[in-house]
C-alpha positions, -999 to 999 in steps of 0.1 A, spaced: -150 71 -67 -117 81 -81 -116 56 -110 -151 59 -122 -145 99 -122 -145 122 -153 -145 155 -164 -147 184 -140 -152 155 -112 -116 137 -119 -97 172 -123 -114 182 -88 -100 145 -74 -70 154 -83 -58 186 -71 -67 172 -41 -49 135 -45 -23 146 -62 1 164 -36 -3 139 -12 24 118 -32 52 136 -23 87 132 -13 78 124 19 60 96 11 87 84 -4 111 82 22 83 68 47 79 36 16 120 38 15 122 31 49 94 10 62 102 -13 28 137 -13 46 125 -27 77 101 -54 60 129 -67 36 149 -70 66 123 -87 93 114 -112 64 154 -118 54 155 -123 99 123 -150 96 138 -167 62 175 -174 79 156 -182 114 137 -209 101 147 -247 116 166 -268 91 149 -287 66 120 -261 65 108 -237 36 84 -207 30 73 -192 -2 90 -164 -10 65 -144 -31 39 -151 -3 65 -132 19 68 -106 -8 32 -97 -7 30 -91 32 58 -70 25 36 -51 3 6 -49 24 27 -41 54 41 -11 35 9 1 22 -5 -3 57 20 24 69 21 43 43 -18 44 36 -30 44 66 -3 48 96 -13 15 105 26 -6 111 26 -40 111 59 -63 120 66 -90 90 49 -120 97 27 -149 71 -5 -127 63 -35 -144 85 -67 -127 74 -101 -135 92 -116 -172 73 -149 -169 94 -175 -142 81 -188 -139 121 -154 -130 132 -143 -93 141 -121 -73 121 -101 -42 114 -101 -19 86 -69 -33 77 -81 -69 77 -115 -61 57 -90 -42 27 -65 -67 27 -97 -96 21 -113 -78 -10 -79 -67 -22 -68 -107 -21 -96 -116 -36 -106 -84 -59 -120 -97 -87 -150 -109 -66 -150 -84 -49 -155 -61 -75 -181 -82 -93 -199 -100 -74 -224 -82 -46 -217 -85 -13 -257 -98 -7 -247 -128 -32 -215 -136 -10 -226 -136 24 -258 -158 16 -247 -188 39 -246 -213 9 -214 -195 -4 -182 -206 4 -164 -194 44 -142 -176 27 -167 -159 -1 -185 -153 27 -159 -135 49 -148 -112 18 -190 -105 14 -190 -96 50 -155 -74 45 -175 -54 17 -208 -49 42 -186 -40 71 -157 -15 51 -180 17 50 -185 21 84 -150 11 89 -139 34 68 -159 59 87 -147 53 119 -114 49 107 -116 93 89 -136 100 126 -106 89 147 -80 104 119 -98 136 125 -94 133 161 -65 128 163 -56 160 138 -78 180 161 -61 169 194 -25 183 183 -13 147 183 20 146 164 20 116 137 41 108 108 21 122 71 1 90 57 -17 96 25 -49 96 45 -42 123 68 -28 144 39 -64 136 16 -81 138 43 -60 174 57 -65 193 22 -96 181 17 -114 197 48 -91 229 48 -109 232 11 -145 221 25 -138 252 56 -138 278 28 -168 274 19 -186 288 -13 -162 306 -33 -183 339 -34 -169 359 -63 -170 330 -88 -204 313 -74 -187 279 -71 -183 254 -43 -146 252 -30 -132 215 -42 -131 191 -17 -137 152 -16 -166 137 -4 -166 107 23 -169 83 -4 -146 100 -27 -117 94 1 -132 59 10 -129 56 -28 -95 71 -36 -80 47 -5 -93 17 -18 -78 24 -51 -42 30 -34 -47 1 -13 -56 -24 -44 -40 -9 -72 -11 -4 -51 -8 -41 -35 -10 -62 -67 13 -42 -88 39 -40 -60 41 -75 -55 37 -87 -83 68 -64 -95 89 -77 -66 82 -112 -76 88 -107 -114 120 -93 -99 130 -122 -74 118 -146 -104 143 -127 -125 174 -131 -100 170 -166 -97 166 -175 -138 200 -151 -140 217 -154 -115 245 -135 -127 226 -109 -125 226 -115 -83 260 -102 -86 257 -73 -106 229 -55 -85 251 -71 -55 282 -49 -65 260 -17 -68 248 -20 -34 280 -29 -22 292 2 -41 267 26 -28 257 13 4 292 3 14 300 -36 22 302 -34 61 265 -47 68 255 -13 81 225 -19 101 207 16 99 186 26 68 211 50 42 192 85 36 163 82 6 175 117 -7 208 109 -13 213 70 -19 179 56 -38 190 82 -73 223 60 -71 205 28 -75 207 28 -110 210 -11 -112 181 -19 -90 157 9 -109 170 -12 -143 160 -44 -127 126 -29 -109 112 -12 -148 123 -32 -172 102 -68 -185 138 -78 -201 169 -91 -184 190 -61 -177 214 -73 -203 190 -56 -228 193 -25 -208 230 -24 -216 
């Protein structure tokens, strides 16, 4: 896989990973994190008097949702992350990724074997039976990608279609006759691999940023008002509805990238 990948092996990887995080991608996370933020700001004010949610919680589907689409082409609408509890029940790829990624460090430790045996917890037990179930998941999931791609079916660029795009245009070349070499291309568990690694490394560090952020705004809440008057600024105060061009607005958002990098309160930025 892509993180236990050196040498020749890693540089190969990454010709291939690299240009599918592109500019495009971008504006597909720009806008789909557009749509979230706005579903959960809809279910936050629609909630009946008196009641609560946790926002971080909300933050996290935000950031599965995202990766979802942006991963996978999978869209979900914004609503409290229900993952299968019962280690019998069906699920999707999806649901299998976002189990070992919620619960990654036993999924990365401990052996799927070990967690489904039935004197393990349900829920150890469901993320065991996530593990056993995600390669052929994951291979169904590439076969109907590949349909698709072969059927002319017109569908936004995910980072899976692109990995998986580049690397079979490399594998149809064949051996590289004049040099004696094998053309680069990514095995099926190399692209299982490299997925899993956006899927896990990209949920955690996402939310976890947007809730070091929200966690931020609410200890300063001064600082509410200063990101408030850049969007206002850039984004115009007259509660547009539609979702402002990536290209031309997201470079302006100097305030929000100050808030998004930095571990201080932007005052230190100043």
């Amino acid at each position: 896989m892509f993180w236990q990948a050196d040498g020749e092996s890693w540089s190969r990887q990454r010709r291939i990973v690299a240009p599918s995080l592109n500019e495009r991608i971008s504006e597909v996370v720009w806008k789909e994190s557009a749509e979230q933020a706005s579903q959960m700001a809809g279910f936050m004010l629609g909630m009946p008097k008196g009641e609560s949610r946790d926002t971080i919680e909300g933050l996290r589907v935000i950031a599965i949702n995202v990766l979802g689409q942006v991963v996978y082409g999978q869209p979900k609408p914004f609503g409290l992350m229900e993952l299968p509890r019962d280690p019998d029940s069906s699920m999707s790829y999806i649901d299998a990724i976002s189990l070992c990624t919620e619960q990654l460090v036993v999924a990365a430790l401990v052996p799927a074997r070990l967690l489904r045996l039935p004197v393990m917890p349900k829920t150890l037990q469901t993320v065991g039976a996530a593990l056993h179930n995600l390669p052929n998941l994951t291979k169904n999931m590439l076969h109907q990608e590949r349909r698709r791609t072969a059927s002319g079916a017109g569908a936004p660029d995910t980072i899976m279609s692109m990995l998986v795009r580049l690397s079979d245009q490399e594998k149809d070349k064949g051996h590289d006759k004049l040099h004696g070499r094998v053309s680069q291309y990514l095995t099926e568990d190399e692209i299982a691999g490299n997925l899993f690694v956006f899927t896990a490394a990209g949920f955690d560090t996402t939310a976890n940023t947007m809730a070091y952020a929200i966690t931020l705004l609410a200890a300063y809440p001064e600082w509410q008002l200063w990101i408030q008057d850049e969007l206002d600024l850039v984004l115009g105060a007259d509660k547009r509805s539609d979702v402002p061009e990536y290209s031309t607005t997201f470079p302006k958002l100097t305030r929000c990238l100050a808030l998004m990098v930095t571990p201080l309160p932007p005052r230190a930025c100043l």
